[in-house]
N, C-alpha and C positions, 0 to 999 in steps of 0.2 A: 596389321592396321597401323598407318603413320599417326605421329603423335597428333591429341587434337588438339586446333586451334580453341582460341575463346568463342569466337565468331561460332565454331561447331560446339561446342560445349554447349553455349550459351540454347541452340538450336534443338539439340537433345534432350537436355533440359524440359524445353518447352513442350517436345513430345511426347514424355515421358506419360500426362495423362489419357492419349489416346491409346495406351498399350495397356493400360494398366485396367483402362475401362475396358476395352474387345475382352481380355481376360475374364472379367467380373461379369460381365452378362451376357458372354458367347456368342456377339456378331457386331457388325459394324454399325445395321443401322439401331439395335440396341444401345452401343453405345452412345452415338451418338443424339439419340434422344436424352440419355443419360444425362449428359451433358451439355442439350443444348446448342445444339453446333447442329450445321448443314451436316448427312453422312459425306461428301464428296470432304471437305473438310476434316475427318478423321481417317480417311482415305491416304489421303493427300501428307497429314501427318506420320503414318506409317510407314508410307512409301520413303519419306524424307529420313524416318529413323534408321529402318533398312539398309539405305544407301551411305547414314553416315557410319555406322555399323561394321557396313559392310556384310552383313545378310540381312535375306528378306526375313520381316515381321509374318506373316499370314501366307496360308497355301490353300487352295483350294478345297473343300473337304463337302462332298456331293456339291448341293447345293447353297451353302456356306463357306465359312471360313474358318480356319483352324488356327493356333497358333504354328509355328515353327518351333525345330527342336532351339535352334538359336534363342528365339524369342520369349521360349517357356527357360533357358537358362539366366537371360539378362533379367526377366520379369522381378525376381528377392529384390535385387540390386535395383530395379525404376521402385520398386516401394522402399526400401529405405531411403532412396532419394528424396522422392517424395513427401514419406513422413519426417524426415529431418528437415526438410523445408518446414512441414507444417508447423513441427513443434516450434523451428527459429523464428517465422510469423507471429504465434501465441506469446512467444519469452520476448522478443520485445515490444509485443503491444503491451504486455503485463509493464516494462519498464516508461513504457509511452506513456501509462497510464501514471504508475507512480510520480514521474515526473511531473506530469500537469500537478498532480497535486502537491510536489514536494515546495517549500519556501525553505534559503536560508537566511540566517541573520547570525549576525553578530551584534552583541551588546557587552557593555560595561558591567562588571560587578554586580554592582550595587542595583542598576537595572529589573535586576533577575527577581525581584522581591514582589513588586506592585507591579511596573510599566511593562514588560514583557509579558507576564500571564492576564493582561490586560487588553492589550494589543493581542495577542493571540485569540483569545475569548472570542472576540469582536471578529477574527477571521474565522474561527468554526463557525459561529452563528450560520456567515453566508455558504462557506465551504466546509461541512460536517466533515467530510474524508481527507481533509487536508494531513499532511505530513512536515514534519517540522525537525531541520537540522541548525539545530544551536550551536553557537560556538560564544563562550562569555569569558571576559577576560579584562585587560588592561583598557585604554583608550586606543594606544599602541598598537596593539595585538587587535583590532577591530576594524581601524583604519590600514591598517596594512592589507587585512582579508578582502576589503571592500576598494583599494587600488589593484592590488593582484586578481580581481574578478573573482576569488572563492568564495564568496555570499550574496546573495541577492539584494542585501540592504545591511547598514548598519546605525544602531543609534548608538550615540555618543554625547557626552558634553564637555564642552561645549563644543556645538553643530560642528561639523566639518565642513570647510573652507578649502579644499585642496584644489584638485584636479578639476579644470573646467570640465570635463566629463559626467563630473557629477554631478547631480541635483539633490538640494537637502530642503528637507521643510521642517520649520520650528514645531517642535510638539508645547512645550512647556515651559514658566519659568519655576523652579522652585527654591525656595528661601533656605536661607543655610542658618544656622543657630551656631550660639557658642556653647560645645559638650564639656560640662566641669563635673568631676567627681560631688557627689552629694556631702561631703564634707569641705568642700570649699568656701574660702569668703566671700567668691559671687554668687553662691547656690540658690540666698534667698534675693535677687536682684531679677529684676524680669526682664532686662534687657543692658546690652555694654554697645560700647564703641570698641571699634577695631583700635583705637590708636591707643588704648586701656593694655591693648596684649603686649604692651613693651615688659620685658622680663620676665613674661610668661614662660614657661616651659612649656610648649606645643610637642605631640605626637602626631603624624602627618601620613597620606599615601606617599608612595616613591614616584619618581618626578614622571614616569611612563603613564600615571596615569593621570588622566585628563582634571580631575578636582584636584591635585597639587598645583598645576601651572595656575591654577586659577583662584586658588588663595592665596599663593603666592604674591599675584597682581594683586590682590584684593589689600593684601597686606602692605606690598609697598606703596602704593596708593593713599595710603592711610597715616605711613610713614610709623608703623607699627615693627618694632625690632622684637621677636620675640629669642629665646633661646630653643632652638632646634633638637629634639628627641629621636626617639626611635621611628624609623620610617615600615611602616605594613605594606601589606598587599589587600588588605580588605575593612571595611569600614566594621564587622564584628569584632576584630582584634583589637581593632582601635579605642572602641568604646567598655572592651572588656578590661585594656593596661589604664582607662580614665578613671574606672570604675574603682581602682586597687588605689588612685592618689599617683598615678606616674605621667601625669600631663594633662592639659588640654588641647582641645581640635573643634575647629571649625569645619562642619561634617551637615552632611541634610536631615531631614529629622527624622529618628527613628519609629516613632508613631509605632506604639507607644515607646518612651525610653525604659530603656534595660531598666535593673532596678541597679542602684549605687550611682546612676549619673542623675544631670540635671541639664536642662537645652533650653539656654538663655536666647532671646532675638537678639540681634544686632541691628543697632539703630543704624547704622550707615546704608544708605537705601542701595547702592551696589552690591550690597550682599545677598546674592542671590546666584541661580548656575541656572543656565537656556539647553534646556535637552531637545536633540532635533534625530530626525534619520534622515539617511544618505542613498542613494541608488543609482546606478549606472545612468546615463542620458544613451537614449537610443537602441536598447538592448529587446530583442525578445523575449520577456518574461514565461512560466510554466503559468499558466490559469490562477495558478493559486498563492505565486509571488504578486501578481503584479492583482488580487483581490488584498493583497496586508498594505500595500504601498498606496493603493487608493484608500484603504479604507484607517491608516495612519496619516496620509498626507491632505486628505479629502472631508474627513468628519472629523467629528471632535467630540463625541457621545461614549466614545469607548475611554477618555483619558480617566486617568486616576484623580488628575487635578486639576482646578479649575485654570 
């Protein structure tokens, strides 16, 4: 037999259930009701398998048909075909399925507290089976995932402004406090001026992530020089070295604050941070991405703040 083409593969293939059924219920027009199909039809298929084969399928047997010794040999071989189909039909509806329901996001840190299992909530409610692949990090590390296409959305702050590609909608503004250890001489003040933190000793995040650039500004702005400390990765470490006496930071509010700090307002009405999310313009969404992007960019009942 010469090698088969696809065009014949492709063809055998498709025959494979008119053999498998003659087998199962011992005649043509058996089968064929089996199935659904004209008998000429399963006829017609046989003949076709036969010839690409290279032997015939069925021989005469009285007044029926029998198989061939050919065709009771390929017969194992058309059912594992056929069950290997079945099962690769099943494994990726199961993955079709997962999908529809998987969302990812990326988010900031500090996010991951309130605003995330917030916005989430709010998507089980509509989508109980939803699946969820998080990825929580820098501001850096979020805006990166969500230029390279590996998350469905990301919130960040302040909003993303990048890629005309994308589209961002403001979630929130939230107010920023000044965090002094409870034994400080501002501890009993209920609110400072940014331009006070001259000679302060500030503890800060590292410049990747998105609330340093923007105390930063807030600070030059203010024309506030403080002295520069240790820089973290995460708004807990931060408030646990204020807690010990090793600096102050302007940080969002911990609701409630740790015990050893204090979180003064800042009367400069700038001080505040705009958390928004981000999402591809024009992308096919899975069901259950594109139910958190409506229902983060769309309503406003799930936010944590007003």
């Amino acid at each position: 037999m010469s090698e088969l083409t696809t065009s014949a593969l492709r063809e055998i293939l498709a025959d494979l259930p008119y053999l498998i059924a003659v087998a199962e219920t011992g005649g043509v027009t058996a089968a064929a009701d089996e199935l659904g199909v004209p008998q000429p039809t399963v006829s017609r298929g046989l003949t076709r398998l036969g010839e690409r084969l290279g032997a015939p399928m069925l021989v005469r047997d009285g007044r029926g048909v029998a198989l061939t010794p050919e065709a009771t040999e390929f017969l194992p071989y058309a059912h594992r075909a056929v069950d290997a189909t079945r099962a690769g039909i099943e494994s990726t509806g199961r993955r079709a399925d997962e999908r529809a329901d998987t969302v990812s996001l990326a988010f900031q840190n500090d996010m991951g507290r309130v605003v995330v299992p917030a916005l989430l909530r709010a998507v089980l409610e509509l989508r109980p089976g939803a699946r969820f692949d998080l990825r929580q990090g820098s501001r850096t590390l979020c805006t990166d995932a969500l230029e390279a296409g590996d998350v469905d959305a990301a919130i960040v702050s302040p909003p993303y402004a990048g890629e005309l590609g994308v589209q961002t909608a403001r979630l929130f503004a939230e107010p920023l406090v000044l965090t002094v250890p409870a034994g400080h001489r501002w501890a009993g003040r209920s609110r400072v001026r940014l331009r006070e933190l001259t000679g302060e000793h500030m503890v800060q995040l590292r410049p990747e992530f998105g609330l340093r650039g923007h105390v930063d500004a807030l600070l030059a702005r203010a024309g506030a020089e403080p002295e520069r400390g240790f820089e973290g990765e995460d708004l807990h470490t931060l408030r646990g070295l204020i807690a010990v006496g090793l600096g102050v930071a302007i940080l969002p509010p911990a609701a409630p604050a740790p015990a050893g700090i204090v979180e003064l307002s800042i009367a400069d009405t700038a001080a505040h941070r705009e958390i928004g999310i981000s999402w591809p313009r024009d992308v096919a969404f899975s069901p259950a991405a594109q139910t958190m992007i409506d229902v983060a960019a769309r309503t406003s009942t799930w936010l944590p703040h007003g």
